[in-house]
N, C-alpha and C positions, 0 to 999 in steps of 0.2 A: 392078613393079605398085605404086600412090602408094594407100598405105594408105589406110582409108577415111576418118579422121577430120582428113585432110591438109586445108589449102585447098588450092582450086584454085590453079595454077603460075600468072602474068601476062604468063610469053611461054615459047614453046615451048620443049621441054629439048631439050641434046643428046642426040646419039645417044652409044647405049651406056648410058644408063641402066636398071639390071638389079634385081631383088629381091634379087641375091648382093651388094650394095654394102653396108650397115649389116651383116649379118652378117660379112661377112669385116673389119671394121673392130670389132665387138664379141669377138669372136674373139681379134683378134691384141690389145687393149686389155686383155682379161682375162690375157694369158698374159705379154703383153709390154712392155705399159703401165705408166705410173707410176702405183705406189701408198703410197709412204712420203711424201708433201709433207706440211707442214704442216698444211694445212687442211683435206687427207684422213685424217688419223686419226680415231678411231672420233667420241671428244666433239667435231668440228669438223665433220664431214660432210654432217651435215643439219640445220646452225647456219646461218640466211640470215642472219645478220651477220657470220659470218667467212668465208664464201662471198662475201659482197656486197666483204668490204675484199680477200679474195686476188683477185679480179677485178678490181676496180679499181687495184689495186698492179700487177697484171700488164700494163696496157694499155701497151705500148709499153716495157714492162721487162723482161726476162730473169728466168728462175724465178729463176738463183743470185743477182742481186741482190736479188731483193726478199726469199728467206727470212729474212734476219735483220731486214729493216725489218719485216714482217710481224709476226715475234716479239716487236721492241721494242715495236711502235704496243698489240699485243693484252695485253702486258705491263703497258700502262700505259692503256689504254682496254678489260679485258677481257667490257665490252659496252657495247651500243648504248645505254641508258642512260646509261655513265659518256662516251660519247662527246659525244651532245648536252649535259653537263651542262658541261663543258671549255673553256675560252675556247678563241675559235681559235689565240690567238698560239702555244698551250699543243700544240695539235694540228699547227701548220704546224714547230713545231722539234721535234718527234718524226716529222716527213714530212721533214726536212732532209735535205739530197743524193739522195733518190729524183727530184727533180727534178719537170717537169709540176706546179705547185703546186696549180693549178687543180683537179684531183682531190683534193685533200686540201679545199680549201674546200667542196668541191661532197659529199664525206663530211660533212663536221661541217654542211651545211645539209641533207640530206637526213636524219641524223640528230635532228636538231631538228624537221623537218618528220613524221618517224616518231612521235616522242612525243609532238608536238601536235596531228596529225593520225588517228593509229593506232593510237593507246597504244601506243604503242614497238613494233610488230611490223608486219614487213614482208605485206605483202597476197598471200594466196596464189595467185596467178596472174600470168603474163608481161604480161599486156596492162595492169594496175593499177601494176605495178612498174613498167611504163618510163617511167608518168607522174613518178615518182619526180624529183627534183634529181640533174643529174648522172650518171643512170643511161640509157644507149642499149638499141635491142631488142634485140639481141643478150646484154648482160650480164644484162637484166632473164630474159631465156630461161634462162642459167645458173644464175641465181639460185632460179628457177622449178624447174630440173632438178635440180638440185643439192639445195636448198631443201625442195623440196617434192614432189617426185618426179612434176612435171608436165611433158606431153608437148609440147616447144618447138622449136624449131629456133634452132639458134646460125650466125653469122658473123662470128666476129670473123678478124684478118688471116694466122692461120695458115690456115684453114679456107676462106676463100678461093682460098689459095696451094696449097689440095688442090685443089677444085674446077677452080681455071684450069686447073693444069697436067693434072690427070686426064681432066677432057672438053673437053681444047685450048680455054677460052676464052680469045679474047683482045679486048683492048683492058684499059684502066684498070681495077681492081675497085674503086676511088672512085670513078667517075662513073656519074649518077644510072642509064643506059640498063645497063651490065652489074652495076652492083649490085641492080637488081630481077630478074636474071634467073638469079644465084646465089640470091639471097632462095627464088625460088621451084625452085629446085634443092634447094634446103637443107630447105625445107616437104616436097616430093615424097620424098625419101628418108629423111625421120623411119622408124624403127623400128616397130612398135607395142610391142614388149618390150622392155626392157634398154636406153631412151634414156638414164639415166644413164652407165650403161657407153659407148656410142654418141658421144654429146658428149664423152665424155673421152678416147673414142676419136681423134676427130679432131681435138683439141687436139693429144696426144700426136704425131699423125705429124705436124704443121705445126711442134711443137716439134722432134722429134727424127729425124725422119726425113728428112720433106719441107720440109728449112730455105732459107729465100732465098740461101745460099751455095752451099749442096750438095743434093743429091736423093741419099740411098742407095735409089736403084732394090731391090740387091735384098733389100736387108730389110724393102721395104713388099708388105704382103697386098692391095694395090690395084695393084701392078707390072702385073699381066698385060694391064689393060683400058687401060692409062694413056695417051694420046694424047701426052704430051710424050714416056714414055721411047719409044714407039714409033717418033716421028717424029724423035729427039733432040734435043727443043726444050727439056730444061728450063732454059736460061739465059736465054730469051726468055721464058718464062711465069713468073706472069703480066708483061703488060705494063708497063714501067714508067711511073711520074708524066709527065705530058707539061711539057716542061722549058717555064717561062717567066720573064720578067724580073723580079728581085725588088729592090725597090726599097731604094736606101742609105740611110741616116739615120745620126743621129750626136748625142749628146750629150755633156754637161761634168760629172763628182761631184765633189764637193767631200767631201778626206778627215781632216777634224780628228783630229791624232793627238799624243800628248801624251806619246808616247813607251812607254806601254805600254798604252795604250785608245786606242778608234776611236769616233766619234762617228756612230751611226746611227739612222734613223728609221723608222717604221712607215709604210709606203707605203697608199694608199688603197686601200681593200675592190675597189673595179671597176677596171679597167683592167691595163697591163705587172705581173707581180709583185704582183699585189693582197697584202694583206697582210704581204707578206715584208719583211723588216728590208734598208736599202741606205743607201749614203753621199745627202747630199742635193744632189738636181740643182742646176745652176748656173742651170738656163733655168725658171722656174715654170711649169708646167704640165705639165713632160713631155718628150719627144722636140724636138729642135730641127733641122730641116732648111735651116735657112740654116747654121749649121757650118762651118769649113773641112772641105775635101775631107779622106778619110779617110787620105790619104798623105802630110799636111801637118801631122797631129793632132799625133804624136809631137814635131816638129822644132818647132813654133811654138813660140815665145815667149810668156809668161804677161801677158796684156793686162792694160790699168787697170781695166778694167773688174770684172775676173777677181778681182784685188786685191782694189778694193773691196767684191766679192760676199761676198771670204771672211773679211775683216776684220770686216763685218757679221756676220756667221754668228756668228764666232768670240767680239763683244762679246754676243751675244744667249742667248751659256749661257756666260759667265760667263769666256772664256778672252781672253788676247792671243795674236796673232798673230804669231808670231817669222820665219817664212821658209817660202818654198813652194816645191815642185820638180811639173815635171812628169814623170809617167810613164810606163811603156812604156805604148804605144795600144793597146787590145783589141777585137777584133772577134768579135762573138756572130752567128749564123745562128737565126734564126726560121723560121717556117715561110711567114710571108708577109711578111720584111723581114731588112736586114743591117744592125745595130745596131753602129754604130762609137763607142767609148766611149775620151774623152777624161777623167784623173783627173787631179786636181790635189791630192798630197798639200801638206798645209798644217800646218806643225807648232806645236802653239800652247801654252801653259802655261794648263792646265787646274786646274779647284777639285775639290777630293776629293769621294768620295760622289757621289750620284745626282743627277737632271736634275730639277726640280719641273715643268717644261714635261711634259705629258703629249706621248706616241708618240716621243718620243727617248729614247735608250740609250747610254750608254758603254761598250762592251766590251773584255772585257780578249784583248790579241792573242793572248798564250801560252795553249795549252792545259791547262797546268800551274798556271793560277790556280785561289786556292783556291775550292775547289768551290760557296761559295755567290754566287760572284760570276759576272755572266754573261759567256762566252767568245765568242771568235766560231767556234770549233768546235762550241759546241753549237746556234748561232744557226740560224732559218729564213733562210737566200741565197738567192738567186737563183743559179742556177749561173757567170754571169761574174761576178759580185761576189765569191765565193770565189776562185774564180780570181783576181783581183785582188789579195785580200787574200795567198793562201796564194802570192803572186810580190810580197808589199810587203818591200822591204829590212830590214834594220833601222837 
């Protein structure tokens, strides 16, 4: 029965839909659910700002990764005030190796936009929050539920992954037609009581129960109704991404290295890596898709051109040029391209102390530099730029 304060659904539910669904998921959540995380202890619980960063830490993260990014970031930002006050560069190398940078930019503007907008507090209700920067309905719902103890409905990609496989939907849960039809499966089945418990409920089995590898059929309290284990479809549900062509591209970094520092720059706010610290392109603007082919990268030969890109570079913060090798070629996966990257270490006899050119850096390689000098372990990378680094010879 779709409680009364539900919206209406926008396309018919499956069948099997019962009044015993939220219940027997608030049930098994209270007895069997996670309750030690971080951000569920007593002073974090019904804090919408450390609600708002474990959500957003968690989008496409693993709980055991993010606990200790969690701890640092809240360590060193422990509120939204000290967050908006923070440059970002400050904020993107305390986000280091959690990867997706874009969420951490999209925190430190939506926290600016909280203090100048809100006076520093999150608006109490779901449908105000997801105007928010950076924040979708689904996390704004969390936030809501979590937050403030308002009755939302969540979908983020475990709870979809309940949904498919328990009322056999299939097709994509990305695409626009079965994600308005979970939406209003997820509205119909709100609780009227204990939707905190409820939403954390269904977190909980999409974590640990009901995971994209595995289904432990029999330790979920939704086994009985379940359309996949019945049918024994859970390796088909939900349906996966429909495969399509993703296009190659390929660029040149140029890596000024002076034997114990590397020469890197501040990448522009919009675009690849906004923000993050990386060697500087060969090609200005960006991505270069005339390139040689990406199976030619490695083997080629280091052109005149190439030369003179980095001799320039090298005169233009104060180094000479002594000899260049090229590297192994790495190949990074996007999500809508395959970025083949061509480096060109260049080894150059550098001047001591710091850069006066604003947005460039020299860091120091070893980790074991003293601590007030900047490393590139503690730097904001981009995930193949480490990669890179932590495979440069010596």
């Amino acid at each position: 029965m779709k409680p009364p304060s539900a919206r209406l659904p926008t396309a018919p539910l499956p069948a099997g839909v019962d009044a015993g669904f939220a219940e027997r998921v608030i049930d098994w959540q209270r007895q069997h659910g996670r309750h030690d995380l971080p951000w569920q202890q007593r002073d974090s619980a019904r804090d919408p700002y450390r609600v708002w960063l474990s959500e957003i830490m968690l989008q496409q993260t693993q709980v055991a990764t993010v606990i200790p990014y969690y701890l640092r970031f809240l360590a060193r930002f422990p509120t939204l005030d000290a967050l908006a006050a923070a440059p970002l560069g400050d904020v993107l190398e305390h986000w280091a190796g959690l990867g997706y940078y874009a969420r951490a930019r999209n925190l430190h503007r939506c926290a600016q936009t909280l203090v100048a907008e809100h006076n520093g507090r999150f608006p109490p209700a779901a449908e105000r929050i997801a105007e928010l920067p950076g924040i979708g309905r689904s996390t704004a719902a969390a936030i809501a539920v979590f937050g403030f103890g308002e009755r939302a409905a969540i979908l983020d990609g475990n709870v979809k992954r309940v949904f498919a496989r328990h009322f056999g939907i299939e097709g994509f849960t990305g695409s626009p037609a079965i994600e308005r039809r979970l939406w209003a499966l997820a509205e119909a089945l709100l609780p009227t009581q204990g939707v905190d418990a409820y939403t954390q409920g269904l977190m909980d089995l999409g974590a640990t129960l009901c995971t994209r590898g595995q289904a432990r059929c029999n330790d979920c309290p939704l086994a009985a109704g379940c359309v996949a284990r019945r049918e024994q479809r859970q390796a088909e549900l939900p349906s996966p991404r429909p495969k399509k062509n993703v296009p190659e591209r390929q660029t040149t970094f140029l890596i000024l290295d002076d034997g114990a520092r590397v020469l890197l720059e501040r990448r522009p706010a919009s675009g690849i890596w906004g923000g993050l610290l990386a060697p500087p392109e060969l090609v200005s603007g960006g991505l270069d898709d005339s390139a040689p082919p990406a199976t030619d990268l490695e083997a080629a030969a280091i052109s005149d051109a190439e030369r003179t890109a980095a001799s320039a570079l090298a005169r233009r913060h104060g180094c000479r040029l002594r000899q260049m090798e090229v590297l192994p070629a790495l190949t990074h996966v996007f999500s809508h391209f395959r970025l083949h990257i061509r480096a060109l270490r260049c080894h150059v006899t550098a001047p001591g102390g710091g850069i006066a050119e604003d947005g460039w850096y020299w860091l120091a390689r070893s980790a074991h530099a003293h601590t007030a000098e900047a490393t590139l372990a503690r730097a904001a990378l981009p995930a193949p730029i480490r990669r890179l680094f932590s495979a440069l010879p010596d």
